[in-house]
N, C-alpha and C positions, 0 to 999 in steps of 0.2 A: 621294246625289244628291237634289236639290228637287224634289218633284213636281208640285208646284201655287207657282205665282207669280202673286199677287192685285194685282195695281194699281188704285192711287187716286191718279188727280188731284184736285187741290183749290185753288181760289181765294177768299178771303177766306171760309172752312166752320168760321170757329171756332166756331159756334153748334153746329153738329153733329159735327166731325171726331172728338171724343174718344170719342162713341159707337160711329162705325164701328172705330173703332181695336180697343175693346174689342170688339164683336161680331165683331173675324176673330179675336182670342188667345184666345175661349173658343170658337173652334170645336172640336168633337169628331176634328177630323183635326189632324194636329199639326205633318206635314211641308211646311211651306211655307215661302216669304219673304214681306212683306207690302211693297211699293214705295209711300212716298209722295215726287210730284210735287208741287212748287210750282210753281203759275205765276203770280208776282207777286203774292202774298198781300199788301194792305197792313194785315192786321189782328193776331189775334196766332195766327192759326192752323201758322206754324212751330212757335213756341213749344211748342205741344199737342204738335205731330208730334217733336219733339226730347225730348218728355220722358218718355217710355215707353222703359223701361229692357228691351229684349229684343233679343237677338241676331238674333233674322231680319227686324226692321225697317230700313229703308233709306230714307233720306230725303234727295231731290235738291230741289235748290235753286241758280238759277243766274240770281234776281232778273228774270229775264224775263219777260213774256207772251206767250206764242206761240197761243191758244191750246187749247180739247179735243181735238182731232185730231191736230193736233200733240204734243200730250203723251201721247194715245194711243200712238199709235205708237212714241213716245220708251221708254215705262211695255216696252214688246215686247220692243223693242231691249236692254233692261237688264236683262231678265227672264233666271232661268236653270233655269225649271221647265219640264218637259215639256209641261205642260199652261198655259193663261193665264186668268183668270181676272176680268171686270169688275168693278166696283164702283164708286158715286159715295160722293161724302164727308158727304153728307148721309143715306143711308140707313143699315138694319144688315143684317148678317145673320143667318138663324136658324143655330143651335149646329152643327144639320148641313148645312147646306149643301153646302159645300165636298165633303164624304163621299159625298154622295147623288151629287153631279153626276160627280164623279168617277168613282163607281162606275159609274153609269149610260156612259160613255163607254168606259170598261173593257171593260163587257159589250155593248156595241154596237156594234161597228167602222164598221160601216156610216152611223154616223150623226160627222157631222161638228163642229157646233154645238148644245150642252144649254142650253135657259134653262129657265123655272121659271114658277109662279105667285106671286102678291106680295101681302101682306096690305099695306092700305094706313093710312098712320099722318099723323097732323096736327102741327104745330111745339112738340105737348106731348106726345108720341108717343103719344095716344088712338088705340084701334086705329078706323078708319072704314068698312072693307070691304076687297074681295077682286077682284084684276082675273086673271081666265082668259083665256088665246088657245089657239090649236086647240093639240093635242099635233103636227099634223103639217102645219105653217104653209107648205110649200113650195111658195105660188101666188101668182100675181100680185094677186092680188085680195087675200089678207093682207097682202099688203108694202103696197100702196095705201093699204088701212084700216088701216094702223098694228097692226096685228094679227101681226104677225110672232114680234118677242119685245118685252118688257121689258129692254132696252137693257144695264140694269146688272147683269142676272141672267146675263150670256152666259157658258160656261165653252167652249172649242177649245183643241184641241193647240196650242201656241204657234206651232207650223213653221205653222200654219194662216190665222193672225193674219198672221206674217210676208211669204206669199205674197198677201192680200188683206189692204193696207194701209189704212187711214183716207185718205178724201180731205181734203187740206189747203187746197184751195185752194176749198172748197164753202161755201154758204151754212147755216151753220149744218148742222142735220138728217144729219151723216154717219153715224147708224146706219140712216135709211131708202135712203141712198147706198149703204152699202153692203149692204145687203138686194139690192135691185136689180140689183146686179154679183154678186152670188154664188147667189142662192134656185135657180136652175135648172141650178146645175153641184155641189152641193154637199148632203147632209142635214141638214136642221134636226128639233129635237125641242124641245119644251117638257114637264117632268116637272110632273105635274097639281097634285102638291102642292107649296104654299105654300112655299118658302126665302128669301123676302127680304121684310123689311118696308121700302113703298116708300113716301118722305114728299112728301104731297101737298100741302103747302102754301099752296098758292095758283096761282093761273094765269097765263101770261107778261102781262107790261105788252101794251099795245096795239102797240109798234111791237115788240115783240121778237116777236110772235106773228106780224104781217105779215112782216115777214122770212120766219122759216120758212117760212112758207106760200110766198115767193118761192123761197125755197130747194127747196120740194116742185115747182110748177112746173118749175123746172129742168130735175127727175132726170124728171119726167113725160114734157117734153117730147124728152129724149135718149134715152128707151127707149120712144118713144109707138111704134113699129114692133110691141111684145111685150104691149100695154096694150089691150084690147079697150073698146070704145066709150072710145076716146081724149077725145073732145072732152065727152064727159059727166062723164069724171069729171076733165077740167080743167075744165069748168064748176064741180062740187061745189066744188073749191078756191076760186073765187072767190065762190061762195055762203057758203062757210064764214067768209070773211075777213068778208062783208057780215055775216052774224050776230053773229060776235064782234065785231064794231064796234057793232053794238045794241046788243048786251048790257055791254057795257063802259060806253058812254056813261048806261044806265039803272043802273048800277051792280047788275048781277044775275049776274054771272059765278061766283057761289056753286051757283047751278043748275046752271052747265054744269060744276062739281066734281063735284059730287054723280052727274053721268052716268059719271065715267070711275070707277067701281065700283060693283059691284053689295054686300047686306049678306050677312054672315055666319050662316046660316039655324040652326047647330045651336049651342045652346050648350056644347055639352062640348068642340066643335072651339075654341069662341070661348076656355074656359078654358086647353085647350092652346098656342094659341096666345098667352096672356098670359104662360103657363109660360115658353114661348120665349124672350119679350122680358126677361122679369126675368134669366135662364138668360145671356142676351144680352149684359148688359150690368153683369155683375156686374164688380165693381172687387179683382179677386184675381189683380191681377196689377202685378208691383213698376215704379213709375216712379223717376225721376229725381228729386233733392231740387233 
């Protein structure tokens, strides 16, 4: 039987898909499938996803875009591991991941959803810093501040996924959707150390950040009943949209990168960590001619 079934969606990630590819096949646990989702790629990131020659890869493709929550969801439905496991197609994973979270679920009953801490990497994978949220995120005031989990780091029982589906019909934002709908009937945990290096890129365009932010509204205002000083921290929102419109139009939105991590204080951890990513991404494993 499958233990662990890892889903990745992916639209046009050929830039990065062939990394994550490699960082789930050298993970240090072995019993998995690894599901990739297209949704309407128009680049050449099938190609990537068709050419890795391993039996527990699985690659749908049905030319459409429906689509992250949608394919969320879809990635559940096709999954046939006990457990489910996030990932976007732009990050990697460290070697143990998969092992740690798994374990950690094993020995915790009690606790429902594991994510993790995330070394954060730039579009050359230089390592940049280090984003923590609390080990025991279960309040409203985390979900609010985004402080919940690291989206792509989440590992749950699959029947868990299944019974608290992705909202399809939301703006944007359905991991803080569904933070909201489950933080108060369910255990979250974040394991302190570092498993995912997570690529920070750059920061949304100006309209895809207002979105979201209409999208946060939303969920703010449908659960404003459980939301203490409601109307302050739907102000914050619209103070937040007015800043990042500052900052965009002065072209300084490199500042507000630099906040979403803190640096790497110890060097031995920092060498470890490189360990990781080479460890990560090694190419010993046989493709497709």
């Amino acid at each position: 039987m499958i233990q662990v079934s890892i889903g990745i969606p992916f639209y046009n990630a050929q830039d990065f898909l062939e990394q994550v590819i490699l960082s789930v096949l050298n993970q240090d646990h072995k019993s998995f499938e690894l599901l990739l989702i297209d949704d309407g790629s128009t680049d050449k990131s099938l190609d990537i996803a068709y050419h890795f020659q391993d039996e527990r890869i699985k690659v749908i493709h049905d030319g459409q875009n429906k689509g992250l929550s949608a394919r969320l969801n879809e990635l559940v439905a096709l999954s046939k591991g006990e457990y489910f496991a996030r990932m976007d197609a732009d990050d990697i994973m460290f070697p143990q991941r998969i092992s740690r979270q798994l374990a950690y679920l094993q020995q915790h009953n009690e606790v429902d959803v594991v994510g993790c801490s995330a070394v954060t990497i730039d579009i050359r994978n230089k390592i940049t810093g280090i984003i923590c949220y609390p080990e025991h995120p279960n309040n409203i005031t985390n979900v609010i501040q985004h402080q919940c989990f690291i989206h792509p780091s989440i590992m749950a029982k699959r029947s868990w996924f299944v019974q608290n589906p992705y909202d399809e019909g939301g703006i944007r934002m359905e991991d803080y959707n569904l933070w909201m709908r489950t933080f108060s009937k369910y255990r979250f945990y974040n394991i302190a150390e570092p498993l995912l290096f997570y690529r920070v890129s750059g920061l949304p365009y100006l309209d895809k950040y207002l979105l979201s932010m209409k999208g946060e509204r939303k969920e703010l205002r449908k659960h404003k009943q459980i939301i203490p000083n409601y109307r302050v921290v739907l102000l914050k929102n619209y103070l937040k949209c007015v800043l990042y419109y500052c900052f965009s139009h002065l072209h300084l939105l490199d500042v507000l990168l630099r906040l979403r991590s803190k640096s790497i204080p110890n060097s031995n951890d920092l060498e470890g960590i490189k360990s990781a990513l080479t460890t990560a991404l090694q190419r010993n494993t046989q493709t497709k001619d």
